[in-house]
N, CA and C atoms as an extended XYZ file, in Angstrom:
426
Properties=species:S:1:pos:R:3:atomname:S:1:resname:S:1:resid:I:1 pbc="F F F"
N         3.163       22.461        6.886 N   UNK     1
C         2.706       22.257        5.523 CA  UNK     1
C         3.418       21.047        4.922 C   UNK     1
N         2.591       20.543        4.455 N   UNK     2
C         3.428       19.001        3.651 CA  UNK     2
C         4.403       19.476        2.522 C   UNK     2
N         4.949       18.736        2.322 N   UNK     3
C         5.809       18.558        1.090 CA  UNK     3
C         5.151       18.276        0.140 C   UNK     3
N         5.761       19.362       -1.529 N   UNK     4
C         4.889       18.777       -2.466 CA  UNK     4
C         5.615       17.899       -3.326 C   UNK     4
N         6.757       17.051       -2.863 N   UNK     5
C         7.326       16.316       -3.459 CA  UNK     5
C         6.923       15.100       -3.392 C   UNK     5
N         6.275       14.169       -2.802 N   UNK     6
C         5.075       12.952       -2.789 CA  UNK     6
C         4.338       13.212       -3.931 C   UNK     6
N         3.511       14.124       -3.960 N   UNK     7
C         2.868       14.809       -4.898 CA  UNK     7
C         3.499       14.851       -6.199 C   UNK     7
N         4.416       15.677       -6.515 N   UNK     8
C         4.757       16.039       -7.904 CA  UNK     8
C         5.601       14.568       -8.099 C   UNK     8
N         5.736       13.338       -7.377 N   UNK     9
C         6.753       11.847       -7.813 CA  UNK     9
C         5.061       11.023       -8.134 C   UNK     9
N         3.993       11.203       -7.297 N   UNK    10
C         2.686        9.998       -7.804 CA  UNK    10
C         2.680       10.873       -8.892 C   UNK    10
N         2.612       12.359       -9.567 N   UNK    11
C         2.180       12.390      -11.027 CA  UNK    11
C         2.729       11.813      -11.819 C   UNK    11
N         3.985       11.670      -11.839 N   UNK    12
C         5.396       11.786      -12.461 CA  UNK    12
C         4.989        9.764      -12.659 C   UNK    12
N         4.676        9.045      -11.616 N   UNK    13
C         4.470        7.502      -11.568 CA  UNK    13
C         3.079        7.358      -12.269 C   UNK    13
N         2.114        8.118      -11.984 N   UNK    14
C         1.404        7.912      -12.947 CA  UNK    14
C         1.155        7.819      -14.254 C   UNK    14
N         1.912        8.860      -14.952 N   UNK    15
C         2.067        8.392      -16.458 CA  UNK    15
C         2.864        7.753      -16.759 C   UNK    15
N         3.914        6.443      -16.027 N   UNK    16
C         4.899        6.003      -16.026 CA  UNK    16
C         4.415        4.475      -15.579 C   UNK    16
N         3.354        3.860      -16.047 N   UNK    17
C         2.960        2.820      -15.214 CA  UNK    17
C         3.607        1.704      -15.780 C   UNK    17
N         4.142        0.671      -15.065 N   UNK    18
C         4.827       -0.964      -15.831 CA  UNK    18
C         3.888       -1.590      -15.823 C   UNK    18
N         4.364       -2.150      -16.532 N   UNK    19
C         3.481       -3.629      -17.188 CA  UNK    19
C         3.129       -4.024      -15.955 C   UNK    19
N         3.810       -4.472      -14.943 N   UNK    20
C         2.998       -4.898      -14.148 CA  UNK    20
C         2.145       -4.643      -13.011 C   UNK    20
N         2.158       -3.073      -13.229 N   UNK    21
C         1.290       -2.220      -11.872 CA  UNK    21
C         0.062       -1.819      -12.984 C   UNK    21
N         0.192       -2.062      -14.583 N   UNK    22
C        -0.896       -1.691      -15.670 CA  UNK    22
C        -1.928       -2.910      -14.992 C   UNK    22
N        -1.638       -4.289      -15.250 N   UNK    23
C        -1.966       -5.568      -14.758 CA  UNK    23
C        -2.285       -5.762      -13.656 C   UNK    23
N        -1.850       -5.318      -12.378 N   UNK    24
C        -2.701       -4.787      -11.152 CA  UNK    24
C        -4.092       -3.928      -10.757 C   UNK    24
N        -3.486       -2.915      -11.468 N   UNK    25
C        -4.386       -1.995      -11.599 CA  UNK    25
C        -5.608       -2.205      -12.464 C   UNK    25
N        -5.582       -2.990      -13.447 N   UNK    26
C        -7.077       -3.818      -14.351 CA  UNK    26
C        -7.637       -4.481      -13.475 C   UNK    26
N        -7.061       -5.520      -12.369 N   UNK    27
C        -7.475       -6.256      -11.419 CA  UNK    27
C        -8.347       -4.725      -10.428 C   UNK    27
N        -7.896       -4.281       -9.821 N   UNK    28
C        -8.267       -3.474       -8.593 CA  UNK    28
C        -9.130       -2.153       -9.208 C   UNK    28
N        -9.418       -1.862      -10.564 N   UNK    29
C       -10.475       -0.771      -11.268 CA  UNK    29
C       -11.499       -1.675      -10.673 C   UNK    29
N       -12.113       -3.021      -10.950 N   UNK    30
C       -13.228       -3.306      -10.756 CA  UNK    30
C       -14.053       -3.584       -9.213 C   UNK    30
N       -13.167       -2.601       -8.722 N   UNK    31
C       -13.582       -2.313       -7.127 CA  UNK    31
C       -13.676       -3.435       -6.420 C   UNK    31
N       -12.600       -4.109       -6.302 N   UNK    32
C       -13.122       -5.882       -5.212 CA  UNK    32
C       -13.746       -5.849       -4.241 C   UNK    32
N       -14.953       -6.251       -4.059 N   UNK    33
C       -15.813       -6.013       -2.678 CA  UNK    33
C       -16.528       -4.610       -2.679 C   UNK    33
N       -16.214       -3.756       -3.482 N   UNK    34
C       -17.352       -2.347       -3.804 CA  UNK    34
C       -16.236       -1.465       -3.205 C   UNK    34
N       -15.088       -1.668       -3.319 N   UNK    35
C       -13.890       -0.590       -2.738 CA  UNK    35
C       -13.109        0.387       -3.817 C   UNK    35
N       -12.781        1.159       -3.533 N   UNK    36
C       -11.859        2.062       -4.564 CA  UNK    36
C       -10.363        2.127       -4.184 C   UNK    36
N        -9.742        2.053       -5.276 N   UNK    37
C        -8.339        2.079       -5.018 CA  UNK    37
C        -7.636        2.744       -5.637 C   UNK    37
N        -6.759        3.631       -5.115 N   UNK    38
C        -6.100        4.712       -5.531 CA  UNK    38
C        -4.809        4.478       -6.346 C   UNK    38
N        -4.097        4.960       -7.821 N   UNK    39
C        -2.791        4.123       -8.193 CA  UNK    39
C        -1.666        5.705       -7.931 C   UNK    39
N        -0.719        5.301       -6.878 N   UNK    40
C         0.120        6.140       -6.844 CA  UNK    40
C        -0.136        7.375       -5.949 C   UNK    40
N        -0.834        6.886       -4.793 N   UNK    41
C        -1.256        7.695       -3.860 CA  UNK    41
C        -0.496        8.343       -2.742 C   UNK    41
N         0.037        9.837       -2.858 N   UNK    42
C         1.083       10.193       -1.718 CA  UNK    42
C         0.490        9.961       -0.192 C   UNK    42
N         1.086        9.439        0.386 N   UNK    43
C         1.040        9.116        2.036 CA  UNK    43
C         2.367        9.413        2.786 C   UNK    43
N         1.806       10.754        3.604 N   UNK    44
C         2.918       11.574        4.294 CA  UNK    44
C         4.150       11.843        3.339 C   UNK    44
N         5.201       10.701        3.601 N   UNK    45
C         6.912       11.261        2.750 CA  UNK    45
C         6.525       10.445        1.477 C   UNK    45
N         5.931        9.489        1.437 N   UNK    46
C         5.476        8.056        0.400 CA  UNK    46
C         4.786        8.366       -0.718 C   UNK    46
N         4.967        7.682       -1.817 N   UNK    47
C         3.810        7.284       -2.453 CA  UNK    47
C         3.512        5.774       -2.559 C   UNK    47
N         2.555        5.457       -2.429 N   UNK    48
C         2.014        3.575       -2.594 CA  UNK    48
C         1.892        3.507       -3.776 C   UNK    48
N         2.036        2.510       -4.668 N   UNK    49
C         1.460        1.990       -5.840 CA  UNK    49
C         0.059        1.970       -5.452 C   UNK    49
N        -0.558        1.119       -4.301 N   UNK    50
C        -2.202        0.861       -4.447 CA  UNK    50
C        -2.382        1.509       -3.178 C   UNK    50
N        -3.739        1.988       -3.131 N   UNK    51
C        -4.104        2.063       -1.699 CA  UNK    51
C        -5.247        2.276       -1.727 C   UNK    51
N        -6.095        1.899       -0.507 N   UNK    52
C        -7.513        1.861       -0.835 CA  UNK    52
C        -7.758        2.313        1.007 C   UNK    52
N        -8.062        3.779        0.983 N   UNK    53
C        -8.536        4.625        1.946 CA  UNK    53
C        -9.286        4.105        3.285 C   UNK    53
N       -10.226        3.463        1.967 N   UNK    54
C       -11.685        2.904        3.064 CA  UNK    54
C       -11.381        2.364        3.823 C   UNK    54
N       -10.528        1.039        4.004 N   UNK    55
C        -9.867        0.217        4.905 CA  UNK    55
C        -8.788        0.285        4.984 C   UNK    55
N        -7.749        1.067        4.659 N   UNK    56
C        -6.174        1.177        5.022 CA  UNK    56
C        -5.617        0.335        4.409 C   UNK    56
N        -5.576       -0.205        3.447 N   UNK    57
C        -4.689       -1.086        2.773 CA  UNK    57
C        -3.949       -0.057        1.803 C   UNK    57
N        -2.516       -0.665        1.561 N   UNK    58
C        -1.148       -0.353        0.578 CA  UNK    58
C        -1.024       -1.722        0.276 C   UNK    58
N        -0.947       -1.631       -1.419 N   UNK    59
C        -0.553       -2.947       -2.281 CA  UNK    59
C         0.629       -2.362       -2.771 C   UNK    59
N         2.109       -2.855       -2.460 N   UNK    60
C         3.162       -2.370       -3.023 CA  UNK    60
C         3.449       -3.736       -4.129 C   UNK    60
N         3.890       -3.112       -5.240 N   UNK    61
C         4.589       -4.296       -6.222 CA  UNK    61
C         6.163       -3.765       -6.319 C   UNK    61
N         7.072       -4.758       -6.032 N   UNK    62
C         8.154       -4.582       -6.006 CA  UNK    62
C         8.782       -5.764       -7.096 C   UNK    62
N        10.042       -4.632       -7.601 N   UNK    63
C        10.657       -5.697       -8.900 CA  UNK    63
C        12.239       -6.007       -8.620 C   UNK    63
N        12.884       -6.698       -9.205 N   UNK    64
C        14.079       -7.382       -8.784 CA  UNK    64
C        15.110       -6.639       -7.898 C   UNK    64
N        15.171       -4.833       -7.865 N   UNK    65
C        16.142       -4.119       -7.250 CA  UNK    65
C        15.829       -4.463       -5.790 C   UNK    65
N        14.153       -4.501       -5.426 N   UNK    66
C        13.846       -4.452       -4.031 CA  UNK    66
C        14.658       -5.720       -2.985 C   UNK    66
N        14.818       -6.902       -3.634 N   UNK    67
C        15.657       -8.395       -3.529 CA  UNK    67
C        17.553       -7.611       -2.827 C   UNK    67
N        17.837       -6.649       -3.382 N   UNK    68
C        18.829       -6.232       -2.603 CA  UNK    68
C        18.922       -5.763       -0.998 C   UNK    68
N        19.795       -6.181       -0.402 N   UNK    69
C        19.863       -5.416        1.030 CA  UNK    69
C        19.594       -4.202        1.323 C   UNK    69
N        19.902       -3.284        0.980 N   UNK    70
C        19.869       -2.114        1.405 CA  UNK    70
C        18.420       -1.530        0.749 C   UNK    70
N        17.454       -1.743       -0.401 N   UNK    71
C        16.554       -1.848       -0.698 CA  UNK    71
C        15.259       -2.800        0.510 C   UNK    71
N        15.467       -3.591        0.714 N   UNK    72
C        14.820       -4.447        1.566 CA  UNK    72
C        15.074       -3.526        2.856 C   UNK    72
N        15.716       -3.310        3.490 N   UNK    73
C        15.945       -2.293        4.837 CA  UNK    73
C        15.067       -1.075        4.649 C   UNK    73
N        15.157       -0.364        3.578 N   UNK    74
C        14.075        1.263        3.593 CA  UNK    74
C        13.045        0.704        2.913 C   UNK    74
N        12.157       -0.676        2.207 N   UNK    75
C        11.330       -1.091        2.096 CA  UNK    75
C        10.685       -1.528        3.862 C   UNK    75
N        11.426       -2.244        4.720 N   UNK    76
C        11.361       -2.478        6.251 CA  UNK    76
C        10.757       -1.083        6.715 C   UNK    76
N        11.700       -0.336        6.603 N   UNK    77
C        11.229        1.158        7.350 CA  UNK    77
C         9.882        1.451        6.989 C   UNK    77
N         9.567        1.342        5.272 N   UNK    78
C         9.015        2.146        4.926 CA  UNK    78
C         7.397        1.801        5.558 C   UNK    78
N         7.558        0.401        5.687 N   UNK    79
C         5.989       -0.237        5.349 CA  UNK    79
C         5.972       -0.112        7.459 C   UNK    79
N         7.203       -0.228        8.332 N   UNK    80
C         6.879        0.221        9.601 CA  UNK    80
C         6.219        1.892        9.655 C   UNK    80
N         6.419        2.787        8.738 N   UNK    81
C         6.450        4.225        8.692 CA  UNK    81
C         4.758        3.927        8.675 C   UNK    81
N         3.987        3.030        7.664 N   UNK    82
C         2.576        3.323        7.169 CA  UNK    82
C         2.146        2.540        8.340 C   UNK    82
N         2.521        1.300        8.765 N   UNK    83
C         1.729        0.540        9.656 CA  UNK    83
C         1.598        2.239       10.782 C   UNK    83
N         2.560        2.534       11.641 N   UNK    84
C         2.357        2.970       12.267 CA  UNK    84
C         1.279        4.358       11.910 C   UNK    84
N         1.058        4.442       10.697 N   UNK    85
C         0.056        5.992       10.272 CA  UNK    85
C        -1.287        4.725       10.391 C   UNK    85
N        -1.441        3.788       10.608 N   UNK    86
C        -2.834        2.882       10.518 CA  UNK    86
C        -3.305        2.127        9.533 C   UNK    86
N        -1.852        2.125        8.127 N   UNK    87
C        -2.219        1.279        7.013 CA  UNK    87
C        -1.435       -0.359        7.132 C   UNK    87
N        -2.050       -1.132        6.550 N   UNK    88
C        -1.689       -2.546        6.282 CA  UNK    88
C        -1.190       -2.278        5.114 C   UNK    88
N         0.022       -2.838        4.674 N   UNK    89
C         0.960       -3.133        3.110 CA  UNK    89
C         0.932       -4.221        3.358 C   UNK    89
N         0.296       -4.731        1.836 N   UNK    90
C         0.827       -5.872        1.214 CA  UNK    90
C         1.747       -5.807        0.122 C   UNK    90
N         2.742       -6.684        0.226 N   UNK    91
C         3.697       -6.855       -1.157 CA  UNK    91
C         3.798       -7.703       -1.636 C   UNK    91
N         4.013       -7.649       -3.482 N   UNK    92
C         3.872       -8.893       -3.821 CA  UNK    92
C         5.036       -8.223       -5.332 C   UNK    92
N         5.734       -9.363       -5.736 N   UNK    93
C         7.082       -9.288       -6.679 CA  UNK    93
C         6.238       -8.838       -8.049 C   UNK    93
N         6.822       -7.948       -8.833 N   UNK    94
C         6.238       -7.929      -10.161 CA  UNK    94
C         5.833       -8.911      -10.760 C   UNK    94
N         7.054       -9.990      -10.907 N   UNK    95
C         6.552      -11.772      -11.241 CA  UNK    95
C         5.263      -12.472      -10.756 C   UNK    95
N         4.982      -11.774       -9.737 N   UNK    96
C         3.367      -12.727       -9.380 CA  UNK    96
C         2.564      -12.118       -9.779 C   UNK    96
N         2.289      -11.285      -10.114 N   UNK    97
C         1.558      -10.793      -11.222 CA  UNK    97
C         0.895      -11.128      -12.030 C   UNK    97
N         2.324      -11.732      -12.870 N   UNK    98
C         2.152      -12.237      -14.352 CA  UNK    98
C         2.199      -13.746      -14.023 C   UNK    98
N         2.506      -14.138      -13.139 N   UNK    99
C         2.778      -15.790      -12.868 CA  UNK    99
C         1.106      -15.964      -12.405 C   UNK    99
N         0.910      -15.804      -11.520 N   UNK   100
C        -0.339      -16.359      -10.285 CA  UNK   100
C        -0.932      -14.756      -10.038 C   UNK   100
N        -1.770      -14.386      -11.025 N   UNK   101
C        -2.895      -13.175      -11.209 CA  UNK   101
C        -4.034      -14.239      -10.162 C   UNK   101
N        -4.385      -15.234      -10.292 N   UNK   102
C        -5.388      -15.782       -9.192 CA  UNK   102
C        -5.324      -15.576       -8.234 C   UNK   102
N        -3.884      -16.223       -7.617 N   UNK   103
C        -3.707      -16.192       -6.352 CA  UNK   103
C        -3.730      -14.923       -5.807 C   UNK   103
N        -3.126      -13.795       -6.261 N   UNK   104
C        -2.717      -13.097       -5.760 CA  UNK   104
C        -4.000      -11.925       -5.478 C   UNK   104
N        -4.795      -12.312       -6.668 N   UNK   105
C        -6.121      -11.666       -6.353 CA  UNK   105
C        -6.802      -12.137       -5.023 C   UNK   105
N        -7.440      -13.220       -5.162 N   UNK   106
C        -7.345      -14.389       -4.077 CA  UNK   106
C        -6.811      -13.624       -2.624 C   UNK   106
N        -5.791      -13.416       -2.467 N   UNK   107
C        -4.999      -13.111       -1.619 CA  UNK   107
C        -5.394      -11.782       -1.119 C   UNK   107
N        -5.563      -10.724       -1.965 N   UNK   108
C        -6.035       -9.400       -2.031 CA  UNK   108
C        -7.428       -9.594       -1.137 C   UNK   108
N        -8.490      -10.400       -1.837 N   UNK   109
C        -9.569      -10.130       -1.885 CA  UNK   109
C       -10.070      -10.889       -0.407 C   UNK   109
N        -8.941      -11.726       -0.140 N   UNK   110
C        -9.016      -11.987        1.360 CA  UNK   110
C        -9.001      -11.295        2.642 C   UNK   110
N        -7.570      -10.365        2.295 N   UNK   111
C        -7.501       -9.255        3.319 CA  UNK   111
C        -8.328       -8.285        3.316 C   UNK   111
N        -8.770       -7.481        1.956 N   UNK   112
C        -9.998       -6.718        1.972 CA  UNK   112
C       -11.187       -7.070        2.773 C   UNK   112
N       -11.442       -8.543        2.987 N   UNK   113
C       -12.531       -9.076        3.664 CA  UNK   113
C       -12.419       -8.870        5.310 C   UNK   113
N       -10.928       -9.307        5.441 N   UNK   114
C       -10.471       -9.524        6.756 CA  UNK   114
C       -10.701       -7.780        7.291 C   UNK   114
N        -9.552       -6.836        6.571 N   UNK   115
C        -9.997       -5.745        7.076 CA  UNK   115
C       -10.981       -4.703        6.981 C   UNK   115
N       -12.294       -4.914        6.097 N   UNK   116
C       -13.631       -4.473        6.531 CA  UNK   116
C       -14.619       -5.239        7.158 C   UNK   116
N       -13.738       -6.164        8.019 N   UNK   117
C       -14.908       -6.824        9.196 CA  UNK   117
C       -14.117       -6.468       10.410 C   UNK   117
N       -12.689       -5.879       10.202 N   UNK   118
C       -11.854       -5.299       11.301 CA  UNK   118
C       -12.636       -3.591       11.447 C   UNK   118
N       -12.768       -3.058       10.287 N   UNK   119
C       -13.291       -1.798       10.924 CA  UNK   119
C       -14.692       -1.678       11.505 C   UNK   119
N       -15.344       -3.042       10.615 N   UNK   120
C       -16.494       -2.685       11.068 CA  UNK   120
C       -17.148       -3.286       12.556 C   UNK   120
N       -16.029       -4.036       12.967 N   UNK   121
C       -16.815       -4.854       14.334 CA  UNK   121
C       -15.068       -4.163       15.264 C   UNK   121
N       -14.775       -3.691       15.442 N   UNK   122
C       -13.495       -3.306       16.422 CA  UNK   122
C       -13.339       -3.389       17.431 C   UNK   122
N       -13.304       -4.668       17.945 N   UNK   123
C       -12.865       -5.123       19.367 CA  UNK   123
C       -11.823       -6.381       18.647 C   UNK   123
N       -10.715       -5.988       19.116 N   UNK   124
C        -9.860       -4.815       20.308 CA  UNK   124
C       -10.426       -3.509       19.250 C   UNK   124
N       -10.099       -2.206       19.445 N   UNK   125
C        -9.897       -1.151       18.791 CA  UNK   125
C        -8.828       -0.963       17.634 C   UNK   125
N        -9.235       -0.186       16.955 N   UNK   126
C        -8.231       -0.376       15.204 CA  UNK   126
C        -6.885        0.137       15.632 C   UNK   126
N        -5.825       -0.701       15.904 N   UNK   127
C        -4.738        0.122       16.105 CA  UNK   127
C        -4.468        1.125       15.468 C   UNK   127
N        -3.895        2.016       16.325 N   UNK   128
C        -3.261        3.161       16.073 CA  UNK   128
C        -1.540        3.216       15.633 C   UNK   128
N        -1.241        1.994       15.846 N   UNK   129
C         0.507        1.926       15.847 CA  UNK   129
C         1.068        1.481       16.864 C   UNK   129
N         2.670        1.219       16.475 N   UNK   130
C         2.931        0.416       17.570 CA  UNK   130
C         4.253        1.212       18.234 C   UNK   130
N         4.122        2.383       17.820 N   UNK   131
C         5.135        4.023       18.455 CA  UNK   131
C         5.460        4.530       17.459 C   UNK   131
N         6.631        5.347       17.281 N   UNK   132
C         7.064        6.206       16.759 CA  UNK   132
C         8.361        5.820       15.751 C   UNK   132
N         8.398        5.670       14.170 N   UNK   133
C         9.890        5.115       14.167 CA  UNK   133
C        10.626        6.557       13.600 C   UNK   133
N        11.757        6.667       13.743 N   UNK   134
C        12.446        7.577       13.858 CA  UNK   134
C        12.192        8.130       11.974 C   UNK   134
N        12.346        9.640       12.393 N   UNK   135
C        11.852        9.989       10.343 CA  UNK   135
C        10.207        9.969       10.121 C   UNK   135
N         9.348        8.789       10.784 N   UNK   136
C         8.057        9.298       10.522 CA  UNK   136
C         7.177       10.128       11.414 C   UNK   136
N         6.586       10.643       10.513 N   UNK   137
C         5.183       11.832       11.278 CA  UNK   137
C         4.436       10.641       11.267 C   UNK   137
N         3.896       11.085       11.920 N   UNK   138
C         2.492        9.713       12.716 CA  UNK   138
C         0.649       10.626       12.382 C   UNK   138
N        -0.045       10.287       11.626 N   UNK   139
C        -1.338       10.878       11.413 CA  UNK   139
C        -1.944       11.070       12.702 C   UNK   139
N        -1.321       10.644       13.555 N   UNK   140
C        -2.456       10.454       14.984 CA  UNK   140
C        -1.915       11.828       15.809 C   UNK   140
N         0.065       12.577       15.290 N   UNK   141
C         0.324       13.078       16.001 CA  UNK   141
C        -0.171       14.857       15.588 C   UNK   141
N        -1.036       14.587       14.373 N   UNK   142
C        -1.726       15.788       13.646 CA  UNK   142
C        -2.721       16.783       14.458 C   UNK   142
């Protein structure tokens, strides 16, 4: 049985949104490419700021604490933990946000492209991961 602590931390982030995941999230309501995206979605031990099911994408926004070492290391883990469940994370600093909202859309709306022409034409096959990292459950091992 899962943990309902993923769970009871995305409610808890949901009514707790920053300025700059409010400003994300106006961008990604208007479905880029006809997609839906989830704000604060638990995945396995995780919650993502963005995630959008259909194609496996995680949009993490990270703000000045993440710039520390030991932050940057369980950010490392974390985004090896999802690759290996079959999601792509992207990250991008709270500051780009508010700096370069173009680009970064831009940027978004690129990979969305890239990975629904990955699910939909799959040769090679959609990876599954690239093993096991120590601490994560793997969706494949369900």
């Amino acid at each position: 049985m899962a943990s309902k602590k993923p769970i009871t931390t995305a409610r808890r982030l949901r009514r707790d949104m920053t300025d700059a995941e409010r400003k994300l999230w106006s961008m990604l309501r208007r479905r880029p490419d006809g997609l839906k995206f989830r704000r604060q979605h638990p995945i396995s031990r995780y919650v993502a700021d963005f995630a959008c099911p259909q194609i496996g994408l995680i949009i993490e926004l990270d703000g000045g604490q993440h710039n520390l070492p030991a932050h940057r290391r369980r950010d490392e883990h974390r985004t090896r933990c999802l690759e290996n469940q079959g999601w792509h994370v992207l990250r991008f600093w709270n500051t780009q946000v508010f700096e370069a909202p173009d680009m970064l859309g831009d940027q978004i709306l690129d990979l969305v492209h890239a990975l629904k022409q990955r699910r939909q034409n799959p040769s090679p096959p959609w990876p599954r991961g690239r093993g096991r990292v120590r601490g994560c459950a793997s969706i494949w091992e369900a």
